[in-house]
C-alpha positions as CSV (number, residue, x, y, z in Angstrom):
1,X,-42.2,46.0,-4.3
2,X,-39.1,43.7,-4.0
3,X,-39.1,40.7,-5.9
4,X,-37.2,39.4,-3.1
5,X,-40.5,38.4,-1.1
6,X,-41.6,36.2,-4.0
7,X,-38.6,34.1,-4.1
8,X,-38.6,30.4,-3.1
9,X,-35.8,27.3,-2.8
10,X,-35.7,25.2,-5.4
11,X,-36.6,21.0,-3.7
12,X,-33.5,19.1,-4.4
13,X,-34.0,15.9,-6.5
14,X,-32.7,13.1,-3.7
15,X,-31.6,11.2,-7.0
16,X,-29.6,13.7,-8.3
17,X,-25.5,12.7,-8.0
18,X,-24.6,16.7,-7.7
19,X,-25.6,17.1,-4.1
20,X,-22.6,17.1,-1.9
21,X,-21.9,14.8,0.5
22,X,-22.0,17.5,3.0
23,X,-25.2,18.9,2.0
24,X,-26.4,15.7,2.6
25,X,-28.6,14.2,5.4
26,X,-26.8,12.2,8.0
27,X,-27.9,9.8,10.5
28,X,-25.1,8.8,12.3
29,X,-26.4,11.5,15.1
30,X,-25.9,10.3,18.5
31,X,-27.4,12.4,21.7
32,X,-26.4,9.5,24.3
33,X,-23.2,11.0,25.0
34,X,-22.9,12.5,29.0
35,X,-21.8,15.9,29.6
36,X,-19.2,16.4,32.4
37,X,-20.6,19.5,33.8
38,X,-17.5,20.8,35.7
39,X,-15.8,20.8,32.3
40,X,-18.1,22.6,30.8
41,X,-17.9,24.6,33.4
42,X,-14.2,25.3,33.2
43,X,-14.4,25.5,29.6
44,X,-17.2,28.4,29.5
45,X,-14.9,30.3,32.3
46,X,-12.5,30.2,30.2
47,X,-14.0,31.2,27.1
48,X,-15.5,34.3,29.6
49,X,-11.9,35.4,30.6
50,X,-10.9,35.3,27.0
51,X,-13.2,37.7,26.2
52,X,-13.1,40.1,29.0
53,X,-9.2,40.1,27.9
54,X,-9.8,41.1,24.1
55,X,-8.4,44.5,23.7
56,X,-11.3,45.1,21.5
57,X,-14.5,44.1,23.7
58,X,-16.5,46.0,25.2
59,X,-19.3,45.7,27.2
60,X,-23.1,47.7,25.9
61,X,-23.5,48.2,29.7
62,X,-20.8,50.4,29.6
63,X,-22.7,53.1,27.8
């Protein structure tokens, strides 16, 4: 049996001055903001060719 399965995260102590900043919660979160679609677009064509043009890529289909 792995002890593995018994383990649990420790609660952080919200007082405690050794938490990061990062590690802390942030509520500066803003989900107002529009999305220009045909950049999006654009960009995830983009990010498509890249990857077709990798040397190393492959695609599973191929098998």
């Amino acid at each position: 049996m792995s002890l593995l399965n018994h383990l649990q995260f420790q609660v952080i102590d919200p007082t405690s001055e050794d938490i990061p900043e990062e590690h802390c919660p942030q509520d500066d979160i803003s989900l107002d903001d529009q999305i220009d679609e045909d950049s999006l677009e654009e960009f995830w064509k983009r990010v498509s060719k890249d990857i077709h043009e990798d040397p190393d890529w492959f695609s599973f289909s191929d098998e």
